[in-house]
N, C-alpha and C positions, 0 to 999 in steps of 0.2 A: 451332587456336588459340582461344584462350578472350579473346578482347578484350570489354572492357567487359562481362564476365560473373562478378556481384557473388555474394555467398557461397561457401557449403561444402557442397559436394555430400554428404559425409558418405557415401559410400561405397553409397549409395543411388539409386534412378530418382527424378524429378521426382515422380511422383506420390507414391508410398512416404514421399519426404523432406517432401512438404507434409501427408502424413495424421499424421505422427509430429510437427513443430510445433505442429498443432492440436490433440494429442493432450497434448502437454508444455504447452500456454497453458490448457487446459480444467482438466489438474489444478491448476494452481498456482491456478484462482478456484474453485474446486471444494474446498482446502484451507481455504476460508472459509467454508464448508456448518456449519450444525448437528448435528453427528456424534455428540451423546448416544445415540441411538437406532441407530447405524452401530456393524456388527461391526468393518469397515475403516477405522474412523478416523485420519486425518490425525496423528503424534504431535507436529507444529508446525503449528499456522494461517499461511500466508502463504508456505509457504516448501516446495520439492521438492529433491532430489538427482538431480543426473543427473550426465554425463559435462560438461567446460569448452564444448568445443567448441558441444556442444549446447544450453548455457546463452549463451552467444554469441549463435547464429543466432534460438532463438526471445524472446531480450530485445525487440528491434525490435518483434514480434508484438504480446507483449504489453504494452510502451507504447503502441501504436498504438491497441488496443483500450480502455485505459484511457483514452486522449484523446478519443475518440469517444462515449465512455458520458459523461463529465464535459464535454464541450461541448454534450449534451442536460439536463443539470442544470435550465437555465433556462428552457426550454420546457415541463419536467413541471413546474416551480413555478406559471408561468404558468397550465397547463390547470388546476393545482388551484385556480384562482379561481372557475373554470366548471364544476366538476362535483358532484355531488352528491354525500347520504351514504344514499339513497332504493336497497333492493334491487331487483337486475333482475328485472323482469317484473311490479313492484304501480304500481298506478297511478299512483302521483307518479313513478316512473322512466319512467313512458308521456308524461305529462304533458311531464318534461324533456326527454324523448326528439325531443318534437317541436315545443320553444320554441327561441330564440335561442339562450341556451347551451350548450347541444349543440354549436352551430354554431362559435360560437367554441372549444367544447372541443376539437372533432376538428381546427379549425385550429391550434390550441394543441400539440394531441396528435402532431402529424401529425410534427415534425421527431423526437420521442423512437422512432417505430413506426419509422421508418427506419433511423435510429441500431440500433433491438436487431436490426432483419433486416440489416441490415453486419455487424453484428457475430459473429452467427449466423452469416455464410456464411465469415467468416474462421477463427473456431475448432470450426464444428458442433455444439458443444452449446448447448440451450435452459438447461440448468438454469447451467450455468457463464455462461452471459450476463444470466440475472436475478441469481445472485451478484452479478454486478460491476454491472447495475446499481442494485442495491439497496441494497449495503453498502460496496462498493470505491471505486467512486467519488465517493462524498462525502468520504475522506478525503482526496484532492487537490484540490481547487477550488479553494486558495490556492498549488497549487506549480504554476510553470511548466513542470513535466519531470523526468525521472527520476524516475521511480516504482517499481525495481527496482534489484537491487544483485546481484552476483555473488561469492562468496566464495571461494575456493580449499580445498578439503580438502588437509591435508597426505597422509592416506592414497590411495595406488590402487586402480583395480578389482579386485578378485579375479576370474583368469581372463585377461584380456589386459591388466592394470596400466596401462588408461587411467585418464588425470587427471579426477577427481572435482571437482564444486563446487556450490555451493549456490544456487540461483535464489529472492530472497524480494523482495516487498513491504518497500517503506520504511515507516518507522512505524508496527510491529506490532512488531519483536523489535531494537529500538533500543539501544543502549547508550548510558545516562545517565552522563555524567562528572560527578564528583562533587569539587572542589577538599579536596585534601588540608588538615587543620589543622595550623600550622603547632608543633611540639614544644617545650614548654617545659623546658630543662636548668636544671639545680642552680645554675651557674654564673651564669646569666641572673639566678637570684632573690637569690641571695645578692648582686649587684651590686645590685640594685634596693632590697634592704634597707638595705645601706650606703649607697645615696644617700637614704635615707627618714632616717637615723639623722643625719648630715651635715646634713641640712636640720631636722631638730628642732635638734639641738645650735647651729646658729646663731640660728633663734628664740630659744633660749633667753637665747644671748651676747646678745643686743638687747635682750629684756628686762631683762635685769641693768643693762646700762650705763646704760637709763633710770632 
């Protein structure tokens, strides 16, 4: 019996199924890499193709990781009061090295180090975690939640005609609704005319009678 045992096993061992989550959460912050210089680049930023199901299980993933990178937000703002613009190893960074702000820096510093080694253990890659948090997470610090979206491909796999869908980031390939203008017909103007002509022609009557 499978009581109180939450997801989809996905036809995989526990371990297998968590290396392939972390594997699907790494590419989608990894689709926001700088890819001029990349033979394999990404042909949409924000956004991967996989199977529904598997868009499903690792969604949770990665909200969880974009909530934990954007609740150290304010902790890196913080240390940036305390830290210098002095490179490592000339004497004013020896100097900072070993004044008060330092101290305050690494206490500043100390909830964001934790936050990326969380983050790290959850989807294993280092460069997919300085993605998110260097560029991903500042685009939500004003949204409560939902940070991903699931779209359904009409087409199946080729091969075993599993259901296809799309895993992307909110506010990157948005659709802007644009209020339609409303059409002006012949009919409309030519009413409009005849009430313009109507209203001359009784100025007129008034001025005469005067």
């Amino acid at each position: 019996m499978r009581h109180r045992r939450r997801g989809r096993t996905l036809g995989r061992s526990p371990s297998h199924r968590k290396a392939m989550l972390k594997n699907l959460a790494s590419a989608l912050f990894l689709t926001e890499r700088d890819a001029s210089l990349d033979d394999n680049a990404p042909k949409v930023a924000g956004r991967i193709t996989t199977t529904l199901h598997k868009a499903k299980e690792v969604r949770p993933l990665v909200e969880k990781c974009i909530t934990i990178a954007k609740k150290s937000i304010a902790s890196a703002e913080a240390a940036e009061k305390h830290a210098t613009t002095a490179e490592r190893g000339t004497d004013e960074w020896r100097k900072w090295r070993q004044s008060d702000d330092w101290q305050k820096w690494a206490n500043a510093r100390a909830p964001v180090v934790a936050a990326r080694r969380r983050v790290i253990q959850l989807i294993g890659d280092k460069e997919a975690a300085r993605i998110l948090f260097d560029s991903i997470a500042e685009r939500y610090v004003d949204r409560p939640g939902g940070y991903t979206r699931i779209l359904k491909l009409a087409t199946p796999r080729l091969g075993d005609a599993g259901q296809r869908a799309i895993l992307e980031l909110v506010g990157k390939n948005d659709r802007v609704k644009v209020a339609a203008e409303r059409p002006a017909f012949d009919d409309e103007e030519s009413e409009e005319e005849e009430v313009e002509e109507v209203a001359a022609t009784a100025s007129a009557d008034e001025t005469e009678e005067e």
